[in-house]
Structures are given as structure tokens and as C-alpha cells.
C-alpha positions as CSV (number, residue, x, y, z in Angstrom):
1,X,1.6,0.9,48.2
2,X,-0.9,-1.6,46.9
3,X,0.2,-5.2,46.3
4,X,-0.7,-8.6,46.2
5,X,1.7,-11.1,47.1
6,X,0.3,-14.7,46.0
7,X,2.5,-18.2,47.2
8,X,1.5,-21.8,47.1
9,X,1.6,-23.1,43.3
10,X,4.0,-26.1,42.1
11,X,3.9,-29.4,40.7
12,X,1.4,-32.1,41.6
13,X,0.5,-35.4,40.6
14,X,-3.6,-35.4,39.2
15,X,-5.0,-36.2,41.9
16,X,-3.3,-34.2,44.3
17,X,-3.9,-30.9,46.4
18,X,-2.6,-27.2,45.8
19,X,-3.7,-24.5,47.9
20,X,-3.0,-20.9,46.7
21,X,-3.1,-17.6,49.0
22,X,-3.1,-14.1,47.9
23,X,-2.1,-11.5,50.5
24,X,-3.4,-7.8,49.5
25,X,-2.5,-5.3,51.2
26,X,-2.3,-1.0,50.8
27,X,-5.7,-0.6,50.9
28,X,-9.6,-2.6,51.3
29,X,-10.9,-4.6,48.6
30,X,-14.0,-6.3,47.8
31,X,-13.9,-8.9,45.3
32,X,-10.8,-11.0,45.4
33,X,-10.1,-13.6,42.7
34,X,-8.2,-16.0,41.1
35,X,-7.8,-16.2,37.2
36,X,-5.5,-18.6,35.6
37,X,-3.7,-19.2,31.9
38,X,-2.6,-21.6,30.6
39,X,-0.3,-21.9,28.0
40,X,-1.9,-20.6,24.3
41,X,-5.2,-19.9,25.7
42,X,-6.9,-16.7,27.4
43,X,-7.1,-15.9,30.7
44,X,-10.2,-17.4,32.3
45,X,-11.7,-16.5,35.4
46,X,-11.1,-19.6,38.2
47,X,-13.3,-18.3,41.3
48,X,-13.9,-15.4,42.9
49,X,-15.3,-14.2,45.8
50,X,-17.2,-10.9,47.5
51,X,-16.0,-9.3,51.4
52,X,-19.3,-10.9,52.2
53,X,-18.3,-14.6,51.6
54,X,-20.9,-15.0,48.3
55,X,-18.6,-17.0,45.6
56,X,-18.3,-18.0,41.8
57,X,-16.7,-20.9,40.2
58,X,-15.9,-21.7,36.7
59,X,-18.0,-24.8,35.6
60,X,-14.4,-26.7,34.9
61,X,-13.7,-26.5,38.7
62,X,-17.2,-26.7,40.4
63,X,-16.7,-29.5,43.3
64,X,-13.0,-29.1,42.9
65,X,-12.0,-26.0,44.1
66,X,-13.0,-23.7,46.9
67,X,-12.2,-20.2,47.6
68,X,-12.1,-18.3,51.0
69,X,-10.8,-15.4,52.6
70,X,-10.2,-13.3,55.5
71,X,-11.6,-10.5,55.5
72,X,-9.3,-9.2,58.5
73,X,-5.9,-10.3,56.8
74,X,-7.0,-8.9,53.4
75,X,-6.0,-12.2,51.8
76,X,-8.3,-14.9,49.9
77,X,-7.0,-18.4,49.2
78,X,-7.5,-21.4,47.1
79,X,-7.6,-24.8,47.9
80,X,-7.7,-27.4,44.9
81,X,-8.3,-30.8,44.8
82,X,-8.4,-33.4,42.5
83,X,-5.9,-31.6,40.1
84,X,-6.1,-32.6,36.6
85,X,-3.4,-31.8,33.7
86,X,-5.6,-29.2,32.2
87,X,-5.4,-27.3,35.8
88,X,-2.0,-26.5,34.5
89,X,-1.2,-22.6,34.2
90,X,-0.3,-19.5,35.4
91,X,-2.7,-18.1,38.2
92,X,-3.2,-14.3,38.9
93,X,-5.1,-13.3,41.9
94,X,-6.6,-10.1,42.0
95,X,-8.6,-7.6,44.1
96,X,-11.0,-5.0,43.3
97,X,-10.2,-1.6,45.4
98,X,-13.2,-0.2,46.9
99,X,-12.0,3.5,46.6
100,X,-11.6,3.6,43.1
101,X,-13.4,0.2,41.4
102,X,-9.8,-1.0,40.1
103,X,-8.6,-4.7,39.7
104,X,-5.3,-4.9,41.2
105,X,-3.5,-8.0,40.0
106,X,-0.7,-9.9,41.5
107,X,2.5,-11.4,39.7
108,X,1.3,-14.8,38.9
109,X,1.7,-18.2,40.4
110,X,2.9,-21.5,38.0
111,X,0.6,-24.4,39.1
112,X,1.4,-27.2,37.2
113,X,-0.5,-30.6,36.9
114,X,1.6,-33.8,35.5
115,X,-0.7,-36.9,34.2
């Protein structure tokens, strides 16, 4: 059974720290990922990042945010910094399965920034 169990959000101060991990397990993945939503608006893509350590950032948290992983615990994590209000949201990780090119998705994490 494929899942992806994700843990760390809450409420911070701007300013402060979150970090986010995303534990996948039932199969191997390459890309794992976080995208967020906030309330209103559509999902956006946060980071992401291949089984070979090469990464993406959205512009909005470029010098903020930094993804990693293990590649031998299957799980990928988040670390944010410098948390502003409009960090506020709901964020999905996700996983693409090698076998069959899916995007797994887990249930959602509330991260929320107060001014």
C-alpha cells in the first residue's frame, strides 16, 4: 500500500521556522514535492526535488526554503525560514512512482503564518 504520511506544519510568528517531512512508503519514487494552497487560490508548486538531489524552488521562496531528502528512508523534507503571512496554506507533498509515472499525494499539512 502506497502512502505518504507528511507531519511538521503549525502556527508560527513571520519570522520563524517550520520544517515539513513527508514519509513515502509502498514503493520507490523519484521526484518528491511539496505544493501548497492557500485559501482561494490554486495549488502552486513550493519545491521539489529529483532521487539525485537536483531541486526547484518557486521564485516566492528562493533563499527561504530548502528541500532534502533521503533517499534511503523514502522521505523528503522542508525546512522554512523566514515565514511570512502569505506562506499560509495547506501543503501536499507528493511523489512520483517510478513503476508507473504516477504523482502520489499525501493528505495535506496546515502551515499557518500570523503577522
Amino acid at each position: 500500500q502506497i502512502q505518504l504520511v507528511e507531519s511538521g506544519g503549525g502556527l508560527v510568528q513571520a519570522g520563524g521556522s517550520l520544517r515539513l517531512s513527508c514519509a513515502a512508503s509502498g514503493s520507490i519514487f523519484s521526484t518528491m514535492g511539496w505544493y501548497r494552497q492557500a485559501p482561494g487560490k490554486q495549488r502552486e508548486l513550493v519545491a521539489r526535488i529529483t532521487s539525485g538531489g537536483s531541486t526547484n524552488y518557486a521564485d516566492s521562496v528562493k533563499g527561504r526554503f530548502t528541500i532534502s531528502r533521503d533517499n534511503a528512508e523514502m522521505t523528503a523534507y522542508l525546512q522554512m525560514n523566514s515565514l511570512k503571512p502569505e506562506d499560509t496554506g495547506v501543503y501536499y507533498c507528493y511523489a512520483l512512482r517510478i513503476v508507473n509515472s504516477r504523482d502520489y499525494w499525501g493528505q495535506g499539512t496546515q502551515v499557518t503564518v500570523s503577522s
